[in-house]
N, C-alpha and C positions, 0 to 999 in steps of 0.2 A: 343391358339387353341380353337376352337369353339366346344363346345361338340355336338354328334349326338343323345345321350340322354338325357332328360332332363325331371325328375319325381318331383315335386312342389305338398309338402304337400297331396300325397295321402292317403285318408281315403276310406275304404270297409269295411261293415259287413255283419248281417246276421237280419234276422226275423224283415224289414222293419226299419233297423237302428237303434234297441235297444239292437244287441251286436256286438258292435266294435272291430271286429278282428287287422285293421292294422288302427293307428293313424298317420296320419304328418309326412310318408312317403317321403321324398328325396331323390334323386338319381340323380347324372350325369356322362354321360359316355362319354370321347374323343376317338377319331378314336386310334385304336389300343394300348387300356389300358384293365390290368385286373384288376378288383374289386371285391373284396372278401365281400359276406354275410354272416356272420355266426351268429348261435345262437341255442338253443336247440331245441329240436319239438315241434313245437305248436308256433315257434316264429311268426310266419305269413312269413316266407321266401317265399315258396313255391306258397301261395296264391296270394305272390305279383308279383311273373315270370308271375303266369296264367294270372293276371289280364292284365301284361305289353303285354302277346303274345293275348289277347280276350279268352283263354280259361278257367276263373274263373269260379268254379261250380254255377250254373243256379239260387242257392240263395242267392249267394254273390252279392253285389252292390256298386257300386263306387258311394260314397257319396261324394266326392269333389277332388280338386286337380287336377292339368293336365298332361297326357303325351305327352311332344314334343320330335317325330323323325324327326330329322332333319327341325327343324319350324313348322311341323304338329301336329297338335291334334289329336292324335290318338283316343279320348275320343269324339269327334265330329267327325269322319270320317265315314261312311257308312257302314257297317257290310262286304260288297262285297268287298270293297278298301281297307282295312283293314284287309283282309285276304288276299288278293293279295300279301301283305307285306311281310305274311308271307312265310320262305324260301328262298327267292330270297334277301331282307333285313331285317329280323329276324327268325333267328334259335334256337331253344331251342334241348336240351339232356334231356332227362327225365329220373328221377329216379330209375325206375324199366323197362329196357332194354327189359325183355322178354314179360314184357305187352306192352312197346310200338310198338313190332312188329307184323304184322300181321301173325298168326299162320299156316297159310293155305296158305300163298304165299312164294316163296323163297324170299330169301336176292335179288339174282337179278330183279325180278320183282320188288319188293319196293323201290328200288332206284332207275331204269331205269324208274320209272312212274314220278320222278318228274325231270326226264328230258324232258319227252314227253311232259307234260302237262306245266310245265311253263317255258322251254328253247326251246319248240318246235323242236327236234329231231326227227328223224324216229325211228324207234323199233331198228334198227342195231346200229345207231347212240350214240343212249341213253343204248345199249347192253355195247358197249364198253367205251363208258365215266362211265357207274355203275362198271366193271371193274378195271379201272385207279383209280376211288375213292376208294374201296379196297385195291388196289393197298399204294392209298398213306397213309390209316392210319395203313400199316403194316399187314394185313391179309395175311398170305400166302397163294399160288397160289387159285388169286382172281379170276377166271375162273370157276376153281370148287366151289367156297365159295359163288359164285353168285349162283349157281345151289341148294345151300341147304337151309334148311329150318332151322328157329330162332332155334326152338329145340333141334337140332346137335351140336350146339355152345356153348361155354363155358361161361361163365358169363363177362369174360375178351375179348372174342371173341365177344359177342354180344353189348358190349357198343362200339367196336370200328366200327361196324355196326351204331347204332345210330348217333356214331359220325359223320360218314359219310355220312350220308343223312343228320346229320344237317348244314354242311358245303359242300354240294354238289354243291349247288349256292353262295358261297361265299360271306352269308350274311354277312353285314355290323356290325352286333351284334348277338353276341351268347350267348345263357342263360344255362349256364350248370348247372343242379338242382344237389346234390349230384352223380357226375360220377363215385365218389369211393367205394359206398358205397356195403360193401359185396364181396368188392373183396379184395385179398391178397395183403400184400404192394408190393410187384415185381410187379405186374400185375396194384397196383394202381398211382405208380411212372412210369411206363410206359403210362398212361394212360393222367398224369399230364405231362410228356413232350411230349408229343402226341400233348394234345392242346396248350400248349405256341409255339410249333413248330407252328404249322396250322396257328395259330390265327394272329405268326407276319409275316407269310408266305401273308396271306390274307387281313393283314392289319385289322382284328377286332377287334372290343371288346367288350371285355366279360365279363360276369357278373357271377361269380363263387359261388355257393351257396352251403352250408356244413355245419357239425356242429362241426368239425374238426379246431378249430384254427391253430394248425401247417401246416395244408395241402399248408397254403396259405402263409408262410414266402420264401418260395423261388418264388413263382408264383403272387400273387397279388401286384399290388403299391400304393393301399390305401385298407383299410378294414371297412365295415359298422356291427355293433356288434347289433344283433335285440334279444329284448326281450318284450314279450307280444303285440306284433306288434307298438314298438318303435323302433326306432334308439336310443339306448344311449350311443352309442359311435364311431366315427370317427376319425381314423388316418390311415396316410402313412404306411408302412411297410421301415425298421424296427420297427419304431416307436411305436408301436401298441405293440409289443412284450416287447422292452427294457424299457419303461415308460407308461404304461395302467393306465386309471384314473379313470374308474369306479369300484364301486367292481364287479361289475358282470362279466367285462372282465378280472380281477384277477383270479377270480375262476374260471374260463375256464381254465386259462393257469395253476393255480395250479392243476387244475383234470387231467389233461395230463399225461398220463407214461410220463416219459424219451424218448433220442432216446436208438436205442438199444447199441447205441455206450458209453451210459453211464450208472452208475451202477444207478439199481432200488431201489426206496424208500421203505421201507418196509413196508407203508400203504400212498396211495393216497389222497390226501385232497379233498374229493366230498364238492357239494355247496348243504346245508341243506335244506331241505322246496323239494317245488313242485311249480311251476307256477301257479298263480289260473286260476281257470274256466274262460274259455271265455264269454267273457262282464261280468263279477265280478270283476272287477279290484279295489284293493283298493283307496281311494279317493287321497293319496298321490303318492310318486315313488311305481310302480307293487314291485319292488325288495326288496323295505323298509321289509316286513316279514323275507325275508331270509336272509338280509345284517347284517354283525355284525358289521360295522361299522355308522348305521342308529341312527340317532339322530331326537328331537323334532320335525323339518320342515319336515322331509321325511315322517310322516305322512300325512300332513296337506295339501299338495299340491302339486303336479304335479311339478317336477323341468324341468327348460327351456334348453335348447340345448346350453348351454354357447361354446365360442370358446376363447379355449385356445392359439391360433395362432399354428404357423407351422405349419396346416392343419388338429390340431387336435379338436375335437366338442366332448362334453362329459356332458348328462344330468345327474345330481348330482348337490346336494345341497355341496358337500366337495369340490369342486373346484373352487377357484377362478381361476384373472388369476397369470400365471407362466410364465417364460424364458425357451425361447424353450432349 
């Protein structure tokens, strides 16, 4: 199966290319798969969604690397065709729900406008398809919920708004930025079978971005582990869970509570240190400071994106290869 995305060695920084937020950037995405981003803040996740949708902050710059949708270069395509895209075949959910809605229009204005303007409906038209879409991500009586404003809505009520205009044209590719973040786990498990419903309803895929490891064991079929805007680790799910090869995706899963279904540890193993500063990146692995398992080379040099097979990719100097 041919993917519809396909991200090759993307690099962006900042201040004229002398600080490297995201490095050697890869990503590819098949019709109707989820893929899980995770890593802490500041991993460069977030900047990589912008960069993929064109909406990277106006200092950031794409120093190399291609994006192809669907055989296109989105990286050589025209600012106007390239926004065209978006919506219709790329949808993103953003982060923070109540800024990305418009304050002073209702819910139904904001969704029935991107029926008008790129499915071409009349105002009645596009009145009642903004409805239906309420409709199908669970808002009760979507009639009235069209009529109010972001404000009135609850924080679990307004992502499923977002969601909804991000899948309103049943883009090809969906970029959900953390959709749980801040919400209660009812609201955020409803939230996550929201979108695996939608998505294999619509046939998309999605690129799931979180700092949440667990979020993505029942929902993602491969997981990309981003630190200091590296990839250092790739595998399938379960995969990724039952055998993790870097330490860095170690210490993700040891910093997790439990589920509540099991009994709690009576101190959580956090991952020591801090990420360094953007473009200070030490000359060997980012991680080497904080890893207790980092020996002489993980100073000295940059380790390569070795592939352990079974689909797993893992930059560390401690792995060779292994049987899956």
């Amino acid at each position: 199966m041919s993917a519809v995305l396909e991200i090759n060695n993307m690099a962006i920084s900042f201040d004229r290319g002398t600080k490297p937020a995201v490095r050697d950037f890869s990503l590819s995405l098949e019709p109707g798969e989820i893929v899980g981003l995770v890593g802490e803040s500041g991993s460069g996740k977030s900047l990589s969604a912008l960069s993929l949708m064109g909406l990277a902050p106006a200092a950031a710059r794409l120093d190399g690397g291609g994006i192809l949708f669907k055989g296109q270069n989105l990286r050589e395509m025209p600012a106007a065709e390239r926004r065209r895209l978006c919506g219709r075949h790329l949808g993103m959910v953003f982060q923070e729900p109540l800024t990305a809605l418009n304050p002073v229009l209702t819910i139904g204005e904001q969704l029935a406008e991107i029926y008008r303007l790129r499915a071409g409906q009349s105002r009645r038209q596009a009145q009642a398809s903004a409805e239906a879409m309420l409709a199908k991500v669970g808002l009760p009586n979507p009639a009235q919920a069209a009529q109010s404003y972001p404000h009135r809505f609850s924080g679990g009520m307004r992502q499923r708004v977002v969601l909804a205009i991000a899948l309103a044209l049943s883009p090809e590719i969906l970029i959900a930025d953390e959709p749980t973040t801040a919400l209660d786990p009812t609201i955020a498990a409803q939230i996550l079978g929201l979108l695996s419903q939608l998505a294999s309803e619509n046939n998309s895929s999605v690129l799931f971005i979180t700092h949440n490891l667990r979020l993505l064991k029942g929902l993602a079929r491969r997981v990309l582990v981003m630190y200091t805007g590296l990839i250092v680790e790739e595998a399938p799910v379960p995969g990724i869970f039952d055998q993790p090869a870097h330490p860095y995706t170690k210490g993700l899963l040891t910093a997790l509570p439990p589920p509540l279904s099991e009994p709690a540890p009576k101190r959580l193993t956090a991952i020591s240190g801090a990420p360094p500063v953007l473009g200070h990146w030490p000359p060997g692995c980012p991680f080497e400071p904080r890893c207790r398992e980092a020996f002489a080379p993980c100073r000295e040099s940059l380790p390569p994106l070795t592939d352990l097979g079974c689909g797993q990719k893992v930059r560390c100097f401690l792995y060779g290869d292994r049987p899956c």
